[in-house]
PLY file of the C-alpha trace (Angstrom):
ply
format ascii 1.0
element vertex 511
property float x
property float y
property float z
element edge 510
property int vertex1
property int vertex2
end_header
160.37 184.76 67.73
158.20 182.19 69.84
154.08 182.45 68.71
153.73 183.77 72.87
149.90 184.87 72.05
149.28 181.95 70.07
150.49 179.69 73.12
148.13 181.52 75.55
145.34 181.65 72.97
145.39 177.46 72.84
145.45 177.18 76.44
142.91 179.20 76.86
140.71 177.11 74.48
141.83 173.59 76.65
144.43 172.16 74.64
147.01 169.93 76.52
150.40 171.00 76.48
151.44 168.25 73.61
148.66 169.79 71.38
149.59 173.17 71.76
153.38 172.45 70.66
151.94 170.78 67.55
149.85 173.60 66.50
151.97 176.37 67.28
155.30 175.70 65.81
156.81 175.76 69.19
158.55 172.80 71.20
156.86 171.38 74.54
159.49 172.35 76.95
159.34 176.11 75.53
155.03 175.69 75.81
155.72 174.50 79.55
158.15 177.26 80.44
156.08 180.01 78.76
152.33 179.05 80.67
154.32 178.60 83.90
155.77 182.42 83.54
152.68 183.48 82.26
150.72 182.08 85.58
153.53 184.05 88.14
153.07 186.98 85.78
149.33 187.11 86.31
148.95 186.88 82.36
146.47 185.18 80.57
144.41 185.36 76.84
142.38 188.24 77.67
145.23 190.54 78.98
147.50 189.69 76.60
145.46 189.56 73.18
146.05 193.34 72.36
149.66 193.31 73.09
152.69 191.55 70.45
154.35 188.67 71.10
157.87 191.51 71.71
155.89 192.84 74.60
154.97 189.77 76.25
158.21 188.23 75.76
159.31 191.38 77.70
157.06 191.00 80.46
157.42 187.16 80.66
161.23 187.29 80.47
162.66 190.50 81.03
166.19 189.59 81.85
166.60 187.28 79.19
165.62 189.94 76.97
168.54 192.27 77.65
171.14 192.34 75.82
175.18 192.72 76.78
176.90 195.88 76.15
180.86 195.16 74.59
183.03 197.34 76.05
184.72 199.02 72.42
188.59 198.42 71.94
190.66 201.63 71.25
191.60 200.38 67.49
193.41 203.54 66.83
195.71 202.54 69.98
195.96 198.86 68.95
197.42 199.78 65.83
199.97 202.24 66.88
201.10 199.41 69.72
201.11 196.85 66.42
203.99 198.43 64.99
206.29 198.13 67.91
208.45 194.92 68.09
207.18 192.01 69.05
203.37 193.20 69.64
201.20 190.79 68.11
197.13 191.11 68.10
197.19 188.43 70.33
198.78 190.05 73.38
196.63 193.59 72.97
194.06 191.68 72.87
195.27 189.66 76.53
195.65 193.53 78.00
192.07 194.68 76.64
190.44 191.81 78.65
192.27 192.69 81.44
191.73 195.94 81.38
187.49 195.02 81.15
187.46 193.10 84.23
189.09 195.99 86.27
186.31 197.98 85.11
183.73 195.51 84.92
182.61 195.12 81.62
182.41 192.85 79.38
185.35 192.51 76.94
184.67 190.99 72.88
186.06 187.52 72.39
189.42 187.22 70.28
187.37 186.38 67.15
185.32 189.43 67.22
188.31 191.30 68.40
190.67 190.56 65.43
187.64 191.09 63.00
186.87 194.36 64.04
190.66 195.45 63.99
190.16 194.39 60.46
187.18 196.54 59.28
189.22 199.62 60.99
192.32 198.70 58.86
190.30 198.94 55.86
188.26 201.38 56.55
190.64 203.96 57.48
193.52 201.92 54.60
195.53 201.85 57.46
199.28 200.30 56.83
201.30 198.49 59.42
204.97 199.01 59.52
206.60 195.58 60.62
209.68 195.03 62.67
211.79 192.62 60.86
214.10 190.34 62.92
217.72 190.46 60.72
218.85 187.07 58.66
215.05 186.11 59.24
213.48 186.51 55.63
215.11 186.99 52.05
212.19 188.55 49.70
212.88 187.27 45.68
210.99 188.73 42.71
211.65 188.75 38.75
211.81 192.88 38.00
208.85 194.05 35.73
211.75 195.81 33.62
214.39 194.21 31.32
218.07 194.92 30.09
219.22 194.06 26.88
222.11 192.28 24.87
223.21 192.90 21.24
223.39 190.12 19.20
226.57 189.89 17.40
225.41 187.82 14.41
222.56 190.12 12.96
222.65 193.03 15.87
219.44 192.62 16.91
218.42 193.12 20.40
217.80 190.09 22.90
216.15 190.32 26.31
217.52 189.67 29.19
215.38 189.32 32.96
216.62 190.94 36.14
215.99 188.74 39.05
215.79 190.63 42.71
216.56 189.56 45.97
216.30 191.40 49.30
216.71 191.25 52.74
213.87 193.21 54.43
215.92 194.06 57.81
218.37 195.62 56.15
217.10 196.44 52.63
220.30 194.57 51.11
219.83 193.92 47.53
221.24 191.51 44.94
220.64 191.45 41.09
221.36 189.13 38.15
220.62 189.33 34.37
219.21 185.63 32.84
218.45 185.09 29.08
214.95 183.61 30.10
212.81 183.02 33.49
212.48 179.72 33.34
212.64 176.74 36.33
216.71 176.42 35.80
217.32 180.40 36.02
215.27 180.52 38.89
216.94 178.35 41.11
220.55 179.09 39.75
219.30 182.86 40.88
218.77 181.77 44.44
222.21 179.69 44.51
224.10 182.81 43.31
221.83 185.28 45.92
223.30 182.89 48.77
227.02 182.80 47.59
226.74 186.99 47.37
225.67 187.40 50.61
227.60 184.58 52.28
224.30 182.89 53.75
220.72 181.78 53.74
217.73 183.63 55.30
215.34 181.34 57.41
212.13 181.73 54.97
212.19 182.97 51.30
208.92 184.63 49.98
208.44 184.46 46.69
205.40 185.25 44.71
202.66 182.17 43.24
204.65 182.18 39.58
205.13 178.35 38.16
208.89 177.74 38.60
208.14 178.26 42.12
204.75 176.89 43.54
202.58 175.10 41.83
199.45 175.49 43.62
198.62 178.51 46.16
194.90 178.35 47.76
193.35 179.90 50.86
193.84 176.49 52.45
196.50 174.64 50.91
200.41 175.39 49.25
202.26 173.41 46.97
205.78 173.93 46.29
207.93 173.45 43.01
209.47 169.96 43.65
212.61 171.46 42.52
212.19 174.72 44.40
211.51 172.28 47.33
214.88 170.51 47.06
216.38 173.95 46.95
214.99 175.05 50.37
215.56 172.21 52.16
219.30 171.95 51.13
219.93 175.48 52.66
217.69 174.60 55.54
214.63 177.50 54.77
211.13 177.52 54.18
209.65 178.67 51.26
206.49 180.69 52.07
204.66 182.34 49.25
203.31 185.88 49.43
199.27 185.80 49.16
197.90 186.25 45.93
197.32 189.91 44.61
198.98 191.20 48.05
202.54 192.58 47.06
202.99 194.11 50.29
203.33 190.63 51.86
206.68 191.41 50.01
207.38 194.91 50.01
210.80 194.76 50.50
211.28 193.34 46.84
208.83 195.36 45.10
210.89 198.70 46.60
214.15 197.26 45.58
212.58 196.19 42.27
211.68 199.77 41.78
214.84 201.48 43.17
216.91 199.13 41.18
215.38 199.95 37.73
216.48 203.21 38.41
219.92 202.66 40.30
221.07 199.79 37.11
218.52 199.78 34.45
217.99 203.12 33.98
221.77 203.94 34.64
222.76 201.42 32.06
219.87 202.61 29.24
222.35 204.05 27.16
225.35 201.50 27.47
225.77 198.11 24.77
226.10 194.74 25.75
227.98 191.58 23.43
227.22 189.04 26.24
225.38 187.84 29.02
228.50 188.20 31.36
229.28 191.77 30.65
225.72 192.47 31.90
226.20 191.25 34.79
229.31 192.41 35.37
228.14 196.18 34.79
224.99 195.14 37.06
227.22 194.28 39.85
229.34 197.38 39.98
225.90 199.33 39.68
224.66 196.87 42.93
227.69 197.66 44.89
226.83 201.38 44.48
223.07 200.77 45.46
224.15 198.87 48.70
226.38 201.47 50.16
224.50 204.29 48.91
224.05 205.97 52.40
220.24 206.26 53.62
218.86 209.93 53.46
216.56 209.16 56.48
218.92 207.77 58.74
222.60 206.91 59.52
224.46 204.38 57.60
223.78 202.05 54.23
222.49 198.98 53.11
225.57 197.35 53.16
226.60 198.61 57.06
223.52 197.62 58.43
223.74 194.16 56.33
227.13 193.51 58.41
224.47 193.63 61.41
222.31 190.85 59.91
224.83 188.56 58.48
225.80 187.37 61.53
221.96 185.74 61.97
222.16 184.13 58.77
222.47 180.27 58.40
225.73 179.32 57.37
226.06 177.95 53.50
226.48 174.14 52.86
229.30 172.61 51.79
228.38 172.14 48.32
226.16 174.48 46.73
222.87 173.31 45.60
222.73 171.73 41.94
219.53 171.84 39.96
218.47 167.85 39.76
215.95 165.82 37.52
213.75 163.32 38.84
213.12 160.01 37.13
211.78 156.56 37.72
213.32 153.22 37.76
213.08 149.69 38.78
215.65 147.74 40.31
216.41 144.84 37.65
217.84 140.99 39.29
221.64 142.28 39.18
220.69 144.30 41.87
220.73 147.78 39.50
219.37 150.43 37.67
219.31 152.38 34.33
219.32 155.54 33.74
220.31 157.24 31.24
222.07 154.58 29.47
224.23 153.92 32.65
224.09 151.27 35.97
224.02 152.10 39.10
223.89 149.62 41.85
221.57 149.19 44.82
220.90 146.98 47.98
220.07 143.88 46.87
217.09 143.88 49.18
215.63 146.11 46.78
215.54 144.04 43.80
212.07 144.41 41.63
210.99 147.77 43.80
210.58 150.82 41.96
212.67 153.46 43.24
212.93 157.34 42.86
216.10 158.41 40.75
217.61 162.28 41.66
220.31 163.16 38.76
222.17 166.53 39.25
225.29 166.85 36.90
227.99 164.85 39.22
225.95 162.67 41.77
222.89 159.99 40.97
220.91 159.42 44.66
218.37 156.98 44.73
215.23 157.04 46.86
212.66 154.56 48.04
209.63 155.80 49.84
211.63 159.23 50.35
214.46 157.65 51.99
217.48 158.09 50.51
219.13 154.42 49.79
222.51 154.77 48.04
224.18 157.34 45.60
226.58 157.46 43.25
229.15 159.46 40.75
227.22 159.80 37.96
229.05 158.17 34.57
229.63 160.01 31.16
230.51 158.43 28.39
230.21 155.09 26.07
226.87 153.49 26.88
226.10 150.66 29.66
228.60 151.40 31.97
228.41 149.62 35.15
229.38 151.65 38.95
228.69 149.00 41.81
229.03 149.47 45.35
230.22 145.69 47.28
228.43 146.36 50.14
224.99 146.19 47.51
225.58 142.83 46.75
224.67 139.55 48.28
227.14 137.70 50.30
227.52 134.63 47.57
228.23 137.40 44.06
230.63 139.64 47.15
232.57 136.40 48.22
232.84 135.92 44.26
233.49 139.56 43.25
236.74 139.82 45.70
238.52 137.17 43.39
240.79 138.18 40.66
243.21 136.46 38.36
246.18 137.02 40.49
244.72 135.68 43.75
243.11 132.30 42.06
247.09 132.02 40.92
248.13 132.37 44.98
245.23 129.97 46.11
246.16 127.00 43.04
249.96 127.66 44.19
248.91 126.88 47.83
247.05 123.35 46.32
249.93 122.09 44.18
251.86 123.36 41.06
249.21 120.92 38.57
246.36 122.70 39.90
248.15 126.03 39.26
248.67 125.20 35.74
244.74 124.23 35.59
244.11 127.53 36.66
246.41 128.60 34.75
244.65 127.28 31.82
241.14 128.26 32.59
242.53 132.25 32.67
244.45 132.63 29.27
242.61 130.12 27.28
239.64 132.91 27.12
239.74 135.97 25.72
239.39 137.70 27.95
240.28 136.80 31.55
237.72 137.17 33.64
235.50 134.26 31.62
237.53 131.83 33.32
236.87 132.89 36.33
233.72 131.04 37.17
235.67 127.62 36.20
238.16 128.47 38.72
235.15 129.89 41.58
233.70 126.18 40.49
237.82 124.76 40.85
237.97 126.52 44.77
234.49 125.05 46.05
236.22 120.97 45.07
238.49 120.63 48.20
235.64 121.24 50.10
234.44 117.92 49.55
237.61 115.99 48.19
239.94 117.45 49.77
243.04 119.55 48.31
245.41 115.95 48.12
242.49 114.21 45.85
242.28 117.39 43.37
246.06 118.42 42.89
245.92 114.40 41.56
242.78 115.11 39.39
244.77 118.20 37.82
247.88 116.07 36.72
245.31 113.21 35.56
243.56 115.56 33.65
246.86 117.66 32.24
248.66 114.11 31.09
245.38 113.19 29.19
244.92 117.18 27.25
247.27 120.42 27.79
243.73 122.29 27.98
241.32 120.50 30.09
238.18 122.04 31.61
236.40 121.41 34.48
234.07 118.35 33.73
237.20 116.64 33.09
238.21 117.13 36.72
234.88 116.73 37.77
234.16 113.19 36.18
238.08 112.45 37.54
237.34 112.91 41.21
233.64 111.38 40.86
234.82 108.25 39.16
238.32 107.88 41.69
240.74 107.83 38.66
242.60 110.35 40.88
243.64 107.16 43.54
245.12 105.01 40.44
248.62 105.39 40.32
249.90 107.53 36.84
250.79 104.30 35.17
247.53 102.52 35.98
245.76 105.43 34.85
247.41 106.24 31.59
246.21 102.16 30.70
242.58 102.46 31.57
242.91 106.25 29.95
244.33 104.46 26.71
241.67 101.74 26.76
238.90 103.90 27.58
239.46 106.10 24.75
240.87 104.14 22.57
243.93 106.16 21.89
246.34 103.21 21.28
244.80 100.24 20.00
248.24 98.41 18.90
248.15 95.39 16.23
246.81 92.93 18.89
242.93 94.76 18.49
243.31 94.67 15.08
244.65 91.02 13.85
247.84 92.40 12.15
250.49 90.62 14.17
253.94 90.41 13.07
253.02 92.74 9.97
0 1
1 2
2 3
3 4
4 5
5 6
6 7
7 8
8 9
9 10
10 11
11 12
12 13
13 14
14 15
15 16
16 17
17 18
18 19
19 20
20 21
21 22
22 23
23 24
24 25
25 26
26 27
27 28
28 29
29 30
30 31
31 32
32 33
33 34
34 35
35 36
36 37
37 38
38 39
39 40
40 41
41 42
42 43
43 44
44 45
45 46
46 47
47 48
48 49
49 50
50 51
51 52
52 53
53 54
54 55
55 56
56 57
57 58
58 59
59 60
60 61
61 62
62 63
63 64
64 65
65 66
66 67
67 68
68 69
69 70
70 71
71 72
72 73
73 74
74 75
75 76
76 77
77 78
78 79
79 80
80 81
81 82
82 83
83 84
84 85
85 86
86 87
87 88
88 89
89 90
90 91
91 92
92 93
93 94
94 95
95 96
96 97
97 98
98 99
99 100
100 101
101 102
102 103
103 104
104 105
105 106
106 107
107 108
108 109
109 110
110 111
111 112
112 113
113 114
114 115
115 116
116 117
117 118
118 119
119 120
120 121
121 122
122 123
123 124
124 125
125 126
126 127
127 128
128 129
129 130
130 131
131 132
132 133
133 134
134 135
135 136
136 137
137 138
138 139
139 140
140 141
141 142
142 143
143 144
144 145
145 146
146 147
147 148
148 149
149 150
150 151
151 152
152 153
153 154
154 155
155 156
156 157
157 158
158 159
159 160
160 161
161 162
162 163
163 164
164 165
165 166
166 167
167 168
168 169
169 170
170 171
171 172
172 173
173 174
174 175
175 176
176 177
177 178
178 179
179 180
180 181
181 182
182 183
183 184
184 185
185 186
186 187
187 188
188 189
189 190
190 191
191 192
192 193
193 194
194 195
195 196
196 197
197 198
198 199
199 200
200 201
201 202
202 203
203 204
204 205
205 206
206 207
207 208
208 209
209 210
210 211
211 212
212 213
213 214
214 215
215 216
216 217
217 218
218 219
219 220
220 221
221 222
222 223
223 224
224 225
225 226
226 227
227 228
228 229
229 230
230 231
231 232
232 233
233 234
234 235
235 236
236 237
237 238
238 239
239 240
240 241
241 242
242 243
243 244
244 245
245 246
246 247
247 248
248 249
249 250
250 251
251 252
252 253
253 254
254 255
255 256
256 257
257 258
258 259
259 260
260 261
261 262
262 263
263 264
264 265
265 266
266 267
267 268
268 269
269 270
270 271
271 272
272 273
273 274
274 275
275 276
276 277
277 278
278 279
279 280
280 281
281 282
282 283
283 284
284 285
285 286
286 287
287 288
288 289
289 290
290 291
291 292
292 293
293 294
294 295
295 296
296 297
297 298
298 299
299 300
300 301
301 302
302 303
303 304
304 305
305 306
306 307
307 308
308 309
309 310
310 311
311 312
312 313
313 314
314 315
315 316
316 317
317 318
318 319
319 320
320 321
321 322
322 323
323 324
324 325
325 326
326 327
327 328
328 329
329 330
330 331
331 332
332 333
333 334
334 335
335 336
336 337
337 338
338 339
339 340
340 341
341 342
342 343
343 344
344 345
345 346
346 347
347 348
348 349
349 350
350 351
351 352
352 353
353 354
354 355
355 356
356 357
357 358
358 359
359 360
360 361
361 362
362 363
363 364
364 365
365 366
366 367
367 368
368 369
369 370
370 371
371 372
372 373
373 374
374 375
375 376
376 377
377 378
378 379
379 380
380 381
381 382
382 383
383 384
384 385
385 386
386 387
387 388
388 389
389 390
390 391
391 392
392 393
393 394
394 395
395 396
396 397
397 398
398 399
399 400
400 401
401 402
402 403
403 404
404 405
405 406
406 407
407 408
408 409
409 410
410 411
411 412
412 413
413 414
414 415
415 416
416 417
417 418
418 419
419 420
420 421
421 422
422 423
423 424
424 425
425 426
426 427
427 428
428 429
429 430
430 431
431 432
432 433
433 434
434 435
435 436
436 437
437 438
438 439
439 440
440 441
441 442
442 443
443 444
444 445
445 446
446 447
447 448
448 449
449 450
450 451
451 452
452 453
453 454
454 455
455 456
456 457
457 458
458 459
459 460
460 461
461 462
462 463
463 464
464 465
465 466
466 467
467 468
468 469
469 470
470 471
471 472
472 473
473 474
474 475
475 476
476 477
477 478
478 479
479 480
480 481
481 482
482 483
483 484
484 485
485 486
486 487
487 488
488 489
489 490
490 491
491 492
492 493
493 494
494 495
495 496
496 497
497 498
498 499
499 500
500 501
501 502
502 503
503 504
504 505
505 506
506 507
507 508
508 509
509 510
């Protein structure tokens, strides 16, 4: 509280204004305002010295002293109106304020509004019942119970985990037996809760467990990658419950709890060889649960599910496959390995280091979250290659739509000596397609001599060798051999190399 006495008690002793600030603790345009009240007051040091500074401040400033008077909500009303549909805090809160200004007084700001409604919820542990809007929310939970399969080898007993799923609108359940809880049962468990009831719910609540979120604070969620991919494939929203609040999904824990009794329970006594013939007696006991009829009102699970279904989001085409994320970088040929397999991608993206999803058929490659190519994935022998033309550059796609048959055609259209040449360059090899780079090399020639000059160079080159290669065409056409008539040729051929000396070159005439 301001030091009132201790202002008058300075002035009274002639300090300026600016000193008494200093020495009483209290700013200049307070010290002002507090001697100027005091003067229309008629209060000075020797009136005020046996009264406390709470009774000056009264007399100095009695409307600034008075405090407003909150009009009290009716939070026994407020949470009766929660409960009906569509009735949010938010809107009562609209009506209350309304309602103050009729009257004239003065209503509590939403803040203090919504914080008092929460005191009176736990004070009196006061429960909300919550409309749910059907197809809206699908509730998942691993059961706290488990079922159990023989084993056959040495009869001992093996666990088995029920997963739950429910829709809270119409309290349909679904139910499935998995040898262990881990990331690849959990999200086959969703895939199958979607094919049973022929759709997917616009949010799935889950609780915080690791297969599903991997980091839940008061101001921040992180999803599974993988549990991720699974809701945005079915187009919902993963939203975890809070932690430690199991009503935020108290749909699940009911059916968790009704369906221990309805299967587990039921099936205490019962042996099972195998995984399947769990589930298959867990599915006849779920068909019984869902059109058990309700003892509180008219119908079942599974009538009031017909209802909701039609608000569901319709299935993809594919169902969702559990996928594997890996690293790669795109090598010079315009691919990538993985797993001992290459996949091609745009050539743009050669030396970038892309994102690689594998699920068991497809391979979809990502840069920067974009999705860039995919592909059939390959089984099998080692370094196989899958390429895609449109990845490739326009020079290797101009040279990848070639094949033996069609250099055969193009040498035909030249002349029948360049079609033996080509001949030549494709079964000389072992395998075929070595050759064809000589014959790619063999195309690009007419473009500079001409297709007359080079169906010469092939029957210069085939009358010197049965097997020539390319230099020898080459060095044909650079040096003009190809103009000299065959006769000419063959003597500067002969002389060149040497192949026929005769007895003239070597002094031995008439021998």
């Amino acid at each position: 509280m301001t030091r009132y006495k201790e202002v008058l008690r300075l002035q009274s002793l002639g300090f300026n204004n600016s000193q008494i600030a200093d020495y009483s603790g209290v700013s200049r345009p307070t010290v002002i305002k507090v001697l100027k009240a005091a003067i229309q007051c008629g209060l000075c040091w020797e009136t005020v010295k046996d009264m406390t500074d709470g009774q000056i401040s009264q007399t100095l400033f009695p409307h600034e002293n008075e405090k407003p008077i909150y009009k009290k909500p009716d939070y026994t009303y407020i949470h009766r109106e929660l409960g009906k549909c569509n009735v949010t805090l938010n809107l009562l809160w609209y009506e209350y304020c309304e309602q103050c200004r009729s009257t004239s007084e003065i209503p509590y700001q939403l803040t203090q509004f919504k914080k008092y409604y929460r005191d009176y919820v736990v004070t009196k542990k006061a429960t909300m019942h919550i409309n749910r809007r059907p197809g809206e929310l699908m509730e998942v939970d691993w059961a706290g119970k488990n079922a159990y399969i023989k084993n056959t080898d040495c009869g001992d007993p093996i666990k088995a985990y029920i997963f739950v799923a429910a829709l809270p609108y119409s309290g349909y359940g679904y139910a499935e037996a998995f040898l262990s809880e881990d990331e690849n049962s959990w999200i086959a468990a969703h895939v199958n809760a979607y094919q049973y009831i022929g759709g997917a719910t616009r949010i799935l609540v889950s609780d915080n467990l690791k297969t599903g979120v991997n980091k839940s604070t008061k101001t921040e969620t992180v999803i599974n990658k993988y549990y991720q991919d699974l809701a945005e494939h079915y187009g919902t929203a993963v939203v975890p419950a809070r932690v430690k609040r199991p009503k935020d999904k108290s749909t699940v824990e009911g059916a968790v709890g009704i369906l221990s009794t309805w299967i587990l329970a039921a099936i205490r006594n019962d042996q099972f060889l195998s995984l399947a013939e769990l589930n298959r007696t867990i599915g006849e006991k779920l068909t019984e649960f869902n059109n058990k009829e309700f003892q509180k009102k008219e119908g079942s699970r599974a009538s009031l599910f017909l209802e909701e279904k039609t608000f569901l989001l319709p299935l993809p085409p594919r169902q969702y496959e559990l996928s594997t994320w890996k690293l790669a970088k795109v090598q010079f040929n315009y691919h990538i390995s993985v797993d001992h397999q290459n996949y091609s991608v745009p050539y743009e993206y050669i030396k970038h280091q892309v994102d690689v999803r594998l699920t068991k058929n497809m391979v979809e490659v990502y840069y920067e979250g974009n999705r860039i190519c995919s592909h059939i994935r390959l089984y099998g022998r080692n370094n196989q290659y899958r390429t895609i033309d449109a990845h490739m550059p326009p020079n290797h796609l101009e040279y990848s739509k070639w094949d033996g048959e069609r250099f055969r055609e193009w040498a035909l259209s030249i002349g029948m000596q360049t079609y033996n040449v080509v001949e030549t360059f494709l079964t000389t090899p072992k395998v075929e397609q070595q050759g064809y780079k000589s014959c790619m090399a063999l195309l690009k020639l007419p473009d500079k001599y001409g297709a007359t000059r080079l169906e010469a160079a092939c029957e210069r080159a085939l009358f010197y060798t049965t097997r020539p290669n390319l230099k020898n065409i080459q060095a044909i056409l650079k040096t003009g051999q190809d103009k000299l008539p065959i006769d000419e040729f063959s003597s500067v051929e002969s002389k060149s190399h040497g192949l026929a000396r005769g007895a003239d070159y070597y002094g031995r005439e008439g021998l």
